[in-house]
C-alpha positions as CSV (number, residue, x, y, z in Angstrom):
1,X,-13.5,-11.1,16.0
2,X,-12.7,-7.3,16.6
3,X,-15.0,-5.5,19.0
4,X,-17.6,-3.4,16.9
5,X,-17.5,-0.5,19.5
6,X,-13.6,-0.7,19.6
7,X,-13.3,-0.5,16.4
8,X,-15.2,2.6,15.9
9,X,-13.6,4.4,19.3
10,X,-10.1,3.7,17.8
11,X,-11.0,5.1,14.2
12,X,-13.1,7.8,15.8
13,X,-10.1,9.3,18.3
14,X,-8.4,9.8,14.5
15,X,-10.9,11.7,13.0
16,X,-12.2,8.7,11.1
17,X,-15.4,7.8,10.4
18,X,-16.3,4.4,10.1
19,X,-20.0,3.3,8.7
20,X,-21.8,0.2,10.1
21,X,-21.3,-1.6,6.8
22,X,-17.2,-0.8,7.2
23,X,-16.8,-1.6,10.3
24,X,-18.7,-5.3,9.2
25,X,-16.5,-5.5,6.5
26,X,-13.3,-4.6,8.6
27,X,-14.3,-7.4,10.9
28,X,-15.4,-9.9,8.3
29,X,-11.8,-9.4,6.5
30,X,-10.0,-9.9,10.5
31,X,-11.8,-13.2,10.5
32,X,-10.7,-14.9,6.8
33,X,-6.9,-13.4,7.9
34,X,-7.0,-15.1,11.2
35,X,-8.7,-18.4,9.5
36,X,-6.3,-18.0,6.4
37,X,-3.4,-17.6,8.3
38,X,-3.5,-20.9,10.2
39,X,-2.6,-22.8,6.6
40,X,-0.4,-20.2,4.8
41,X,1.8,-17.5,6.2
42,X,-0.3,-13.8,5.7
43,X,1.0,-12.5,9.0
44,X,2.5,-11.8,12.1
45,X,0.1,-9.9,13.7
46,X,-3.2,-12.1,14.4
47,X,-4.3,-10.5,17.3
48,X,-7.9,-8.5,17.2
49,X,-6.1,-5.3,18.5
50,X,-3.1,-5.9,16.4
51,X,-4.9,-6.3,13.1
52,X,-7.0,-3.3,14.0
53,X,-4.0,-0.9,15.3
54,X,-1.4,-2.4,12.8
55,X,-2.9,-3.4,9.8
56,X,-6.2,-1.7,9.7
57,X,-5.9,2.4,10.7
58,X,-2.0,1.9,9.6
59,X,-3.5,1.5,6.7
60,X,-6.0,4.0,6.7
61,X,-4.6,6.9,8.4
62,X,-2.2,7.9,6.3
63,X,-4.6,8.6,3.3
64,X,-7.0,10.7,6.0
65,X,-4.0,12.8,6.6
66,X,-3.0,13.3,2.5
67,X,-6.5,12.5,0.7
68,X,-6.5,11.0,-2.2
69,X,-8.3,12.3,-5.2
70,X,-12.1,10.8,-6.0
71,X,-12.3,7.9,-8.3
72,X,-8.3,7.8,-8.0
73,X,-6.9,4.3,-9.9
74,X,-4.9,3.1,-7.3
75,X,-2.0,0.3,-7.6
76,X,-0.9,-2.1,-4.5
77,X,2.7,-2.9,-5.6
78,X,3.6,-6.0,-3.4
79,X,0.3,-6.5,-1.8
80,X,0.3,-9.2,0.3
81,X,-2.5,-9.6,2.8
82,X,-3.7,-6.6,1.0
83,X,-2.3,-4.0,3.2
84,X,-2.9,-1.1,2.4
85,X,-5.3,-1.5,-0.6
86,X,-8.1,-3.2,0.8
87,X,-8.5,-1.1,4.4
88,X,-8.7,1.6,2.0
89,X,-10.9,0.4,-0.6
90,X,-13.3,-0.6,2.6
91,X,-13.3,3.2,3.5
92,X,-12.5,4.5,0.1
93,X,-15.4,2.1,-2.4
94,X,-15.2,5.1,-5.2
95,X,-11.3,4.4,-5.6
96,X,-10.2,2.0,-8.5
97,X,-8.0,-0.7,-6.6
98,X,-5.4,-3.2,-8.4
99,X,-3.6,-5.6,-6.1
100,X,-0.1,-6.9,-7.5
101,X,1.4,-9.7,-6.1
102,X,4.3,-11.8,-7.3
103,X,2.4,-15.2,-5.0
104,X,-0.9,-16.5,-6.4
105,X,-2.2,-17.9,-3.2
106,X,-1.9,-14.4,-1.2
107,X,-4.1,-13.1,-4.4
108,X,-6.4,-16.4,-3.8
109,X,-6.3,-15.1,-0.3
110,X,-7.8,-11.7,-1.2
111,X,-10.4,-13.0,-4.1
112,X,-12.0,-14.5,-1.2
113,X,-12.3,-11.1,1.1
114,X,-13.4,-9.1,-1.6
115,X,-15.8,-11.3,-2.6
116,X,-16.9,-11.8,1.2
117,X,-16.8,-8.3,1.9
118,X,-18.7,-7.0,-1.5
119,X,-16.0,-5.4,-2.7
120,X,-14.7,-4.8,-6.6
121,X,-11.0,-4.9,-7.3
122,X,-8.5,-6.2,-9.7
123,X,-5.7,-8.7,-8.9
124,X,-2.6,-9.1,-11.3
125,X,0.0,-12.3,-10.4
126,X,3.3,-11.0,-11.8
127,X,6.6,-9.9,-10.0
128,X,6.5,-6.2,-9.9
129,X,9.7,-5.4,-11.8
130,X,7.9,-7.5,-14.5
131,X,4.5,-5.7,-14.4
132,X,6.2,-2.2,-14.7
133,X,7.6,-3.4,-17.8
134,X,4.2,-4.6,-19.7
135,X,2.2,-1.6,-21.8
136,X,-0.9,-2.3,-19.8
137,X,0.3,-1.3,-16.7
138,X,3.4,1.2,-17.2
139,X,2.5,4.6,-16.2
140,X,-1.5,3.7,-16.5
141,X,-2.3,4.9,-12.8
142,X,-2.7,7.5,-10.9
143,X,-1.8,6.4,-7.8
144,X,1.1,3.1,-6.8
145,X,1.6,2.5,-3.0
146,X,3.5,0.2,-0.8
147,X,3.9,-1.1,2.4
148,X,6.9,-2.7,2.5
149,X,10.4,-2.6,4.5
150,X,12.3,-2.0,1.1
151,X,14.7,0.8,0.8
152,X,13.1,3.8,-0.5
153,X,15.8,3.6,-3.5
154,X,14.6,0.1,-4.5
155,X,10.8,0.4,-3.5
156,X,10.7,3.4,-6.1
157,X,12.2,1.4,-8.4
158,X,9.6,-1.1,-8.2
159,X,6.6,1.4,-8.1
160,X,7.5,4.7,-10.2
161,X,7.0,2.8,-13.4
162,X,3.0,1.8,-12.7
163,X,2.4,6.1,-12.0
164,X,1.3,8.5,-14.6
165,X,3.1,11.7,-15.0
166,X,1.6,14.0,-12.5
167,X,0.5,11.4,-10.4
168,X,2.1,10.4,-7.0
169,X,4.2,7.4,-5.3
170,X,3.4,6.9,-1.5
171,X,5.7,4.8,0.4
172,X,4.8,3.6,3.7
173,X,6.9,3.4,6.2
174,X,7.9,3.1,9.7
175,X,9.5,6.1,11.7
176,X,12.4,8.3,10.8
177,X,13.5,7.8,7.5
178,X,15.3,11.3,6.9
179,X,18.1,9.5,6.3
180,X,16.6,7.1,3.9
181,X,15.3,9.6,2.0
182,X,18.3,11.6,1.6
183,X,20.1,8.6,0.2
184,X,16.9,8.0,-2.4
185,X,16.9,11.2,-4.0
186,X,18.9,11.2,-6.7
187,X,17.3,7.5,-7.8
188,X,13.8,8.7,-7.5
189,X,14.9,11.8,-9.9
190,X,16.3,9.3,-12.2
191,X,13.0,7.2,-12.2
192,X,10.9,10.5,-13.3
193,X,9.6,11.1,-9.6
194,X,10.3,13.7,-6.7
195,X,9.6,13.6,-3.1
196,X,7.0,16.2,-2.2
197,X,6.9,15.5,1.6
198,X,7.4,13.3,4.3
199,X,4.2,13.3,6.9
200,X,5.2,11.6,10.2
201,X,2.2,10.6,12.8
202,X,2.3,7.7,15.1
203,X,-0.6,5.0,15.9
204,X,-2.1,5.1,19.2
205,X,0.4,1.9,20.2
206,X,3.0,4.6,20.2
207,X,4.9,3.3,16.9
208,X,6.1,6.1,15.0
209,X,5.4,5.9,10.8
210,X,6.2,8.0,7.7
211,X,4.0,8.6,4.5
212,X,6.8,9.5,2.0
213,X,4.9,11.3,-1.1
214,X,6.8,11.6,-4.1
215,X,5.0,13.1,-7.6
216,X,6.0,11.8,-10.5
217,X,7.4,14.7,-12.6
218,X,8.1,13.3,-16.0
219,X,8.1,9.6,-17.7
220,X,10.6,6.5,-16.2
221,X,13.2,5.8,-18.7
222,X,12.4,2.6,-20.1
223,X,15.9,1.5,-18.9
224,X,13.7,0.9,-15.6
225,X,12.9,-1.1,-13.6
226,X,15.8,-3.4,-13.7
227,X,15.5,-6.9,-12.5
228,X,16.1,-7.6,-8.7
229,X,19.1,-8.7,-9.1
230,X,20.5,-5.9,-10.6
231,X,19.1,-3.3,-8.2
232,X,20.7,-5.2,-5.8
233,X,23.8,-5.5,-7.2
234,X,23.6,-2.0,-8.8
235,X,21.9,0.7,-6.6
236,X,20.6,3.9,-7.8
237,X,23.0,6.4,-6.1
């Protein structure tokens, strides 16, 4: 579906190296979106170059710009297609990926790729203000991310709760969120968490992102996460 040599020209004018076997399963995992798509709603984007600008290296990039550590356990909090777990875990096989979605046919969706791409990962069906509640999960990884167009204030909310003390929160988002940020502060020190840095870059379609990093300094009360309804109705401020 994508263009093997594409693929590796686009990753390549990043600094990314892409293996053979990668760039197979990147293309293999384009295909079951585009087929997958046509009966259930995964995405927007279905293009060849948009799937490989926008879902794939937005995926990846940030992470070749803040590395994460080896054999990192890594949780997807609203996954959806998998964005930006399974790019990762394509280019990243040694980290230890759970994908957390509140639907059970986008995790259907991704039992398929990883099983058609080779790859191991777990999957968890629960909302995520529910997961960060259960023993199992609370504060067991080192890593949460999200891709998601959340507030900050909220999206920590959500994911804080899933990350160790000492491990880090990174938010993905799209471009200038200084304000954003400002306004999450004082809810992401309340959750245990505090924003370490902000890396802006842009993809090569010109659209300007922000990898918001926030370490988790000390444990979530167990007053959090609140239910959705209450966040909304009750900010963090």
């Amino acid at each position: 579906m994508i263009e093997k040599n594409r693929m590796e020209t686009v990753f390549a004018r990043q600094g990314i190296q892409l293996s053979s076997r990668q760039i197979e399963q990147l293309d293999r995992y384009a295909q079951l979106l585009a087929q997958w798509n046509q009966r259930m709603n995964l995405t927007a984007i279905t293009d060849p170059e948009g799937i490989l600008i926008k879902h794939f290296l937005d995926s990846i990039l940030p992470f070749s710009l803040e590395p994460l550590p080896e054999s990192a356990s890594l949780i997807d909090v609203g996954t959806g297609a998998g964005f930006p777990a399974v790019p990762l875990l394509i280019w990243r096989p040694d980290l230890q990926i759970t994908l957390l979605d509140s639907l059970q046919k986008r995790l259907t969706f991704l039992e398929e790729v990883l099983a058609q791409c080779e790859l191991s990962a777990k999957w968890i069906h629960i909302r995520a203000e529910d997961g960060g509640r259960q023993p199992a999960l609370r504060e067991q990884f080192d890593t949460a991310t999200a891709r998601a167009v959340a507030n900050l204030r909220e999206l920590s909310e959500y994911c804080l709760p899933y990350v160790r003390p000492g491990g880090r929160f990174y938010a993905l988002k799209g471009g200038d969120v200084t304000e954003e940020t400002q306004n999450a502060q004082k809810a992401i020190r309340l959750l245990g968490g505090q924003i370490e840095k902000s890396l802006s870059y842009s993809l090569p379609d010109g659209s300007g992102r922000t990898l918001v990093c926030i370490k988790k300094i000390s444990q979530t009360s167990t007053k959090f996460p609140r239910n959705a309804a209450k966040m909304a109705k009750v900010p963090l401020a």
